[in-house]
C-alpha positions as CSV (number, residue, x, y, z in Angstrom):
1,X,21.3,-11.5,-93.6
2,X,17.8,-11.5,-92.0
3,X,16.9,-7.6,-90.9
4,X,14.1,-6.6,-89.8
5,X,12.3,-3.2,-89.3
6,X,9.3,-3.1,-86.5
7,X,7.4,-0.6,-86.0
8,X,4.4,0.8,-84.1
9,X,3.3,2.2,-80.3
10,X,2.8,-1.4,-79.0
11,X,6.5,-1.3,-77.1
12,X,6.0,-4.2,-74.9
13,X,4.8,-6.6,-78.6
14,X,8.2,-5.3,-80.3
15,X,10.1,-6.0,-76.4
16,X,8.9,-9.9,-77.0
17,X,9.6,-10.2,-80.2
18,X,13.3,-8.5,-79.5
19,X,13.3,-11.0,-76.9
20,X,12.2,-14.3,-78.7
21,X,15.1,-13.9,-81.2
22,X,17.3,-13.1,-78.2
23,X,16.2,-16.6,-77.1
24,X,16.1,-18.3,-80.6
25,X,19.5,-17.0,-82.1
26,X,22.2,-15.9,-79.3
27,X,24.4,-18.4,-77.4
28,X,23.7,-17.5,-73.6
29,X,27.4,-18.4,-73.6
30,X,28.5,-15.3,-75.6
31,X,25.5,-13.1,-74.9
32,X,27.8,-10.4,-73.9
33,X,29.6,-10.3,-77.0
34,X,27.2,-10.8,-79.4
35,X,24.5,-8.5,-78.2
36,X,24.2,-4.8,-79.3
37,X,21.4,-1.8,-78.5
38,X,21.8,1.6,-80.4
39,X,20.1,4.2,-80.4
40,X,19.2,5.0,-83.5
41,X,18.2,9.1,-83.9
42,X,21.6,9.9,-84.5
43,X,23.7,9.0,-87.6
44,X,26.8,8.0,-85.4
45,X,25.3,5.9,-83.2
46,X,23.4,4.1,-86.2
47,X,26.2,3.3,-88.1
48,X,27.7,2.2,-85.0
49,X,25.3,-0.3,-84.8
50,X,25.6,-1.6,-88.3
51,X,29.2,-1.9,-88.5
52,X,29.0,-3.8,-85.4
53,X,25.9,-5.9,-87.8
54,X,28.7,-6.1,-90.2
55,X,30.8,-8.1,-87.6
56,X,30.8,-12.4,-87.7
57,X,29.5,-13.9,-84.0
58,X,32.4,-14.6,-81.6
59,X,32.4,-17.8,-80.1
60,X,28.6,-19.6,-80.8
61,X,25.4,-18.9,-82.0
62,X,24.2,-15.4,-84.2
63,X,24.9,-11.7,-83.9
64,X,21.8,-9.6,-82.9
65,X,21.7,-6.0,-83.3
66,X,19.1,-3.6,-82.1
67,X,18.9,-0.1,-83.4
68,X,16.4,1.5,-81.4
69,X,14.7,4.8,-82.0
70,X,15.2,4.7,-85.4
71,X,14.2,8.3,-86.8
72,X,16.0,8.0,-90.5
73,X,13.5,6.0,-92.1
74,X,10.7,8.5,-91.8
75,X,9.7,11.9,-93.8
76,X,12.2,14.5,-93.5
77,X,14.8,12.3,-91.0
78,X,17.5,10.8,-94.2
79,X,19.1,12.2,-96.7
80,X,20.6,10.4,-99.8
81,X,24.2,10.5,-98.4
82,X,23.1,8.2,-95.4
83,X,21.1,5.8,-98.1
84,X,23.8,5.5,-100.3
85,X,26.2,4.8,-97.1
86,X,23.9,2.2,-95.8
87,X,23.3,0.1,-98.8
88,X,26.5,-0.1,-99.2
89,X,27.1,-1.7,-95.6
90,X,23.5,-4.2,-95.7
91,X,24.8,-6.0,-98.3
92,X,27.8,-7.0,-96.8
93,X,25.7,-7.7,-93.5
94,X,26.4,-12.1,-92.7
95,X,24.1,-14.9,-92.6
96,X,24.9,-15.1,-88.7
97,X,23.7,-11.5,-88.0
98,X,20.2,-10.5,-87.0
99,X,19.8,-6.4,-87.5
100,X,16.5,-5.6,-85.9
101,X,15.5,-1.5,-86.4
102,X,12.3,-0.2,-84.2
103,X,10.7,3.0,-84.6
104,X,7.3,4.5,-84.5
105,X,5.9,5.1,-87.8
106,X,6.7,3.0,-90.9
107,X,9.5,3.8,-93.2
108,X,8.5,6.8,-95.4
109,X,8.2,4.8,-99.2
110,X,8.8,8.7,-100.9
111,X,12.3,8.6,-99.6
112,X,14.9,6.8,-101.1
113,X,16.4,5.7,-97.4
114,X,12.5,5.0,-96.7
115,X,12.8,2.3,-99.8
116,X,15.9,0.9,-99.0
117,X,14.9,-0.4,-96.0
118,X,11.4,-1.3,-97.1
119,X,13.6,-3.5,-99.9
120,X,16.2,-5.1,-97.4
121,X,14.1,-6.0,-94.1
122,X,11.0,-7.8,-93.2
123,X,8.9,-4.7,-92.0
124,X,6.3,-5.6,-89.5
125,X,3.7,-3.2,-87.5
126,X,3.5,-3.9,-83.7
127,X,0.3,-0.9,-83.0
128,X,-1.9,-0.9,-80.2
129,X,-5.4,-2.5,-81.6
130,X,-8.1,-0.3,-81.5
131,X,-10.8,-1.7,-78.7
132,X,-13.8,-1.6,-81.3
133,X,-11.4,-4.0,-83.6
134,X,-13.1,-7.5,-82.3
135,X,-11.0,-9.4,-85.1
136,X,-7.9,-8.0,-84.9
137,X,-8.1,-8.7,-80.9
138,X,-8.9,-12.1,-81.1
139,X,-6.1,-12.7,-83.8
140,X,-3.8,-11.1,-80.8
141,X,-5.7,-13.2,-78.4
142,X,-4.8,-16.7,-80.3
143,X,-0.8,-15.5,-81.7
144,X,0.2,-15.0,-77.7
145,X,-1.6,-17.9,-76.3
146,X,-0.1,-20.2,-79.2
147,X,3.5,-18.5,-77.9
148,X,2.8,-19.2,-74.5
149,X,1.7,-23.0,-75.1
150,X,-2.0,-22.0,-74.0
151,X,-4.8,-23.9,-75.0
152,X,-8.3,-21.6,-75.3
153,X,-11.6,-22.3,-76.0
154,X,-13.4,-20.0,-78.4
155,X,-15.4,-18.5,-75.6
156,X,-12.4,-17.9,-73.7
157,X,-10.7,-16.5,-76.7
158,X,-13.2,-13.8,-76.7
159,X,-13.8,-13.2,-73.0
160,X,-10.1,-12.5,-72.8
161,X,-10.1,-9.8,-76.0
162,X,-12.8,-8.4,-74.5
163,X,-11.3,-7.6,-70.7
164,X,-8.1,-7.4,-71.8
165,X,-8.4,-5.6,-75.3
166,X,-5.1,-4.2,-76.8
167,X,-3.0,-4.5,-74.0
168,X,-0.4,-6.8,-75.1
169,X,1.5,-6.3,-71.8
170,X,-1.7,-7.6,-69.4
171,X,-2.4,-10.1,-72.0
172,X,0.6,-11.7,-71.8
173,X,0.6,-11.6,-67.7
174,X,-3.5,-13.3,-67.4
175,X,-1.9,-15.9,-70.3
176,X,1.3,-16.5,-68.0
177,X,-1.3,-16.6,-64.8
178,X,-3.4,-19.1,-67.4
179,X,0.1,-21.1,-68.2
180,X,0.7,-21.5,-64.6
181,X,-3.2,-22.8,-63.5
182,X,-2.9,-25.3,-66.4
183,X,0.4,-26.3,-65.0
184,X,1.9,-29.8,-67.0
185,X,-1.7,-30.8,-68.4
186,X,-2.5,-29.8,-72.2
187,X,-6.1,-29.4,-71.3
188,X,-7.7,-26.4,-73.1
189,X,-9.1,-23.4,-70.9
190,X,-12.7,-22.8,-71.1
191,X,-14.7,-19.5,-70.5
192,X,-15.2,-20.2,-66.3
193,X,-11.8,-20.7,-65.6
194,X,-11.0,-17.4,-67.3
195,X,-13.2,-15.8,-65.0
196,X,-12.1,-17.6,-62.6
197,X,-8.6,-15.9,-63.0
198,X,-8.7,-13.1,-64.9
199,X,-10.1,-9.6,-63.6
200,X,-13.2,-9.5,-66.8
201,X,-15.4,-7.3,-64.5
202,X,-13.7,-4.2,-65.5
203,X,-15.8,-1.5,-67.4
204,X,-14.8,-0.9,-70.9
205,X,-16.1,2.2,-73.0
206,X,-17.3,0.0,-75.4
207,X,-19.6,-1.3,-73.0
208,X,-20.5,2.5,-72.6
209,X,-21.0,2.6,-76.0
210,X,-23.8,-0.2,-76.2
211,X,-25.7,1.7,-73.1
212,X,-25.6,5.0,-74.8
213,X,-27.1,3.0,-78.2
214,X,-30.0,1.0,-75.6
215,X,-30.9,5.0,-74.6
216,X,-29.5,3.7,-71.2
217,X,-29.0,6.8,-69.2
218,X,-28.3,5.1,-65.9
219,X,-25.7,2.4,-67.1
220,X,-24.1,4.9,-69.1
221,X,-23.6,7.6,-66.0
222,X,-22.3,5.0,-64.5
223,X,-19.7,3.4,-66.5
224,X,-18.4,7.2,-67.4
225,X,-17.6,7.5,-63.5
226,X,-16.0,4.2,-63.3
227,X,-13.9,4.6,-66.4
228,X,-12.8,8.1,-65.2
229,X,-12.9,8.3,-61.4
230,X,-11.7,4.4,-60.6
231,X,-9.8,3.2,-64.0
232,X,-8.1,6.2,-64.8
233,X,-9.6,6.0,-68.2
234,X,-8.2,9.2,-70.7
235,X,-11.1,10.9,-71.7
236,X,-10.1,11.7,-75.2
237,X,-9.2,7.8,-75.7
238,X,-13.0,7.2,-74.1
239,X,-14.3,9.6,-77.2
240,X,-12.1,7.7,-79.8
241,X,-13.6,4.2,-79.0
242,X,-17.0,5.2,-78.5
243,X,-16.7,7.6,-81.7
244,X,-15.1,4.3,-83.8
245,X,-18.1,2.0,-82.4
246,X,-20.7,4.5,-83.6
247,X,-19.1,4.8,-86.3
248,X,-19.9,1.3,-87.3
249,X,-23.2,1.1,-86.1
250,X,-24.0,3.8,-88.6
251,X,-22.2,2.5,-91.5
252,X,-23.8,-0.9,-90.7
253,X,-27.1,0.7,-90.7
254,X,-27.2,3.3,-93.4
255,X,-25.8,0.4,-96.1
256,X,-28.1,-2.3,-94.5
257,X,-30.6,0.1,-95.7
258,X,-29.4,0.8,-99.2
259,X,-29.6,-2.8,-99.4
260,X,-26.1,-3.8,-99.2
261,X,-25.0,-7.4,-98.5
262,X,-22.5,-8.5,-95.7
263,X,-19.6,-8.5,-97.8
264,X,-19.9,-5.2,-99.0
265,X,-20.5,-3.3,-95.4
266,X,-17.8,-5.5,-93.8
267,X,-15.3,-4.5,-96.8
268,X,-16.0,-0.7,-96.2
269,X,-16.7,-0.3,-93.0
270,X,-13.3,-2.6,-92.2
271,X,-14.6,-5.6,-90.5
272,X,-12.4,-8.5,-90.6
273,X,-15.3,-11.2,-90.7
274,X,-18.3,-10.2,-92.0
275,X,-20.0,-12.9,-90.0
276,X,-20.1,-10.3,-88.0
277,X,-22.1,-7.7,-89.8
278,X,-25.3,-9.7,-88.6
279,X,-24.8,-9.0,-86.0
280,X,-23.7,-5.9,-85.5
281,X,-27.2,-5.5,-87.7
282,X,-29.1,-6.8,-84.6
283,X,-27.9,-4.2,-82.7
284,X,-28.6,-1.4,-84.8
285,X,-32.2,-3.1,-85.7
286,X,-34.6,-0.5,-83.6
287,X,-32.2,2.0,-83.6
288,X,-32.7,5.1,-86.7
289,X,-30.1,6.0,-88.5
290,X,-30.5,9.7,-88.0
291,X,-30.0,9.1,-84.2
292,X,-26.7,7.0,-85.0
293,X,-25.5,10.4,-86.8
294,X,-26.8,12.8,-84.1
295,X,-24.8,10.6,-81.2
296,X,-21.5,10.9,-83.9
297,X,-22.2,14.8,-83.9
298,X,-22.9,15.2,-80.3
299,X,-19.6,12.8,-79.7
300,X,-17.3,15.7,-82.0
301,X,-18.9,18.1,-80.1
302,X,-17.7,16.3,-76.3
303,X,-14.2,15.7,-78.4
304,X,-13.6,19.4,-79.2
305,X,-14.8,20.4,-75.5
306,X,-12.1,18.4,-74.1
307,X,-9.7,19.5,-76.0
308,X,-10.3,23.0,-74.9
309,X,-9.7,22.1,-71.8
310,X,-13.4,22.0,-70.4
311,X,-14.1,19.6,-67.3
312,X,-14.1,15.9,-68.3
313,X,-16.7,14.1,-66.3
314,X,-19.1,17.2,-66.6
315,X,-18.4,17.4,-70.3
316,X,-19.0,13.8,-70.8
317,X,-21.8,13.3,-68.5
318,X,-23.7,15.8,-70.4
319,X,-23.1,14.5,-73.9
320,X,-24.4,10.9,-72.6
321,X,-27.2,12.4,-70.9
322,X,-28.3,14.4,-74.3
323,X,-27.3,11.0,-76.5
324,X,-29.6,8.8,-74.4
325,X,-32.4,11.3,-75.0
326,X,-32.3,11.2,-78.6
């Protein structure tokens, strides 16, 4: 009885993977009788959709279920009537049934319903990846291209998790419009083709980021108005990348200066491959760490600002301008 419980903000990652075992499991045959979607933020309509799990395939292939929306999982959203019901029912759920549940936060482990479904399904997290996670995007980078068939050189790898960052849904289209270049051939993709085909000019704020740590006033002016005024960039998502960058650089710093080693500043300041602490080190070499703290200060300050509702590109041209100066 394979279940599974996804969850996360990354819609268009749990989409695919809803898709793939569409692809892998059903009978195109008797799609229409084997295929159910639920919502799943009312009790009715859950239990709907597991009775329906609870039902052998018609004709060939699986059963797969989709309870979407699922709210009963989480803090506050299951009582232990519903629990009790529903282990009950996934027990008796068949080989030949696939019961996928999606929501938006993981179950809640304090409620009994929460560990229920934690101890039947195979919970995975489809979240958008932070753009100052390099590892995590490049992990993203190499799981769709491996789907799509795509071969990628390392350089390409990380040209792509850099333009594309974490969003799955444009990733997947530049990998389809890489699939398609490639054609029949199984040769690998290297960094020119990429930016050949893929649109890698676009500004990112971590590029901002690395201008407002070189003191570079100009750049950074810049790349503010093209995040804002041509890319439609949120300004509150702007502070939160730039904020988790800085973050880093300071954490890098400060330890690098207590005379940590690699291992120990990648471990706490959650860097996948601390191969990459050197150099995130380089960057941070000429820079004090007493300025890395007065750009996260200045940063909280631009954060509450916008949230108060004062004027975005003002707000943020001013904290740049005052960062660069430091």
């Amino acid at each position: 009885m394979p279940i599974y419980y996804f969850w996360g903000d990354d819609d268009f990652a749990i989409q695919q993977e809803i898709g793939y075992l569409k692809e892998t499991y059903l009978d195109n045959d008797w799609l229409q009788f084997n295929w159910g979607r639920f919502s799943g933020d009312k009790e009715e309509s859950l239990l709907e959709g597991i009775y329906l799990a609870m039902t052998p395939p018609f004709g060939g292939g699986c059963r797969l279920v989709w309870i979407y929306n699922t709210i009963f999982f989480q803090e506050n959203s299951g009582g232990g009537e519903l629990a009790a019901e529903m282990q009950k029912y996934l027990k008796q759920i068949p080989e030949t049934t696939h019961l996928v549940f999606t929501a938006t936060k993981k179950p809640d482990s304090r409620l009994k319903i929460g560990k229920l479904i934690s101890q039947y399904a195979q919970v995975k997290e489809f979240s958008i990846i932070p753009p100052w996670q390099t590892e995590r995007l490049i992990k993203r980078v190499e799981e769709l291209a491996a789907k799509k068939g795509v071969k990628l050189s390392r350089e390409a790898v990380n040209l792509l998790a850099n333009s594309v960052g974490g969003d799955t849904r444009s990733l997947w289209q530049e990998l389809e419009k890489l699939s398609i270049y490639r054609g029949d051939s199984c040769q690998t993709i290297g960094e020119e083709v990429v930016k050949l085909l893929v649109n890698t000019t676009g500004q990112t704020s971590i590029q901002l980021a690395q201008a407002i740590l070189k003191g570079d006033s100009h750049s950074a002016l810049k790349l503010v108005e093209d995040l804002m005024s041509n890319k439609n960039e949120n300004p509150l998502k702007m502070v939160a990348t730039v904020v988790g960058q800085f973050r880093t650089w300071c954490i890098v710093k400060a330890m690098t200066e207590e005379g940590y080693d690699e291992k120990a500043i990648a471990e706490y300041a959650e860097i996948g491959n601390p191969k990459r602490v050197y150099f995130l080190r380089q960057e941070v070499r000429n820079v004090s760490t007493k300025k890395l703290k007065k750009c996260l200060e200045t940063l909280l300050e631009l954060e509450a600002d916008l949230k108060i509702g004062k004027e975005s590109i003002d707000s943020w041209e001013t904290a740049v301008i005052k960062m660069c100066n430091l």
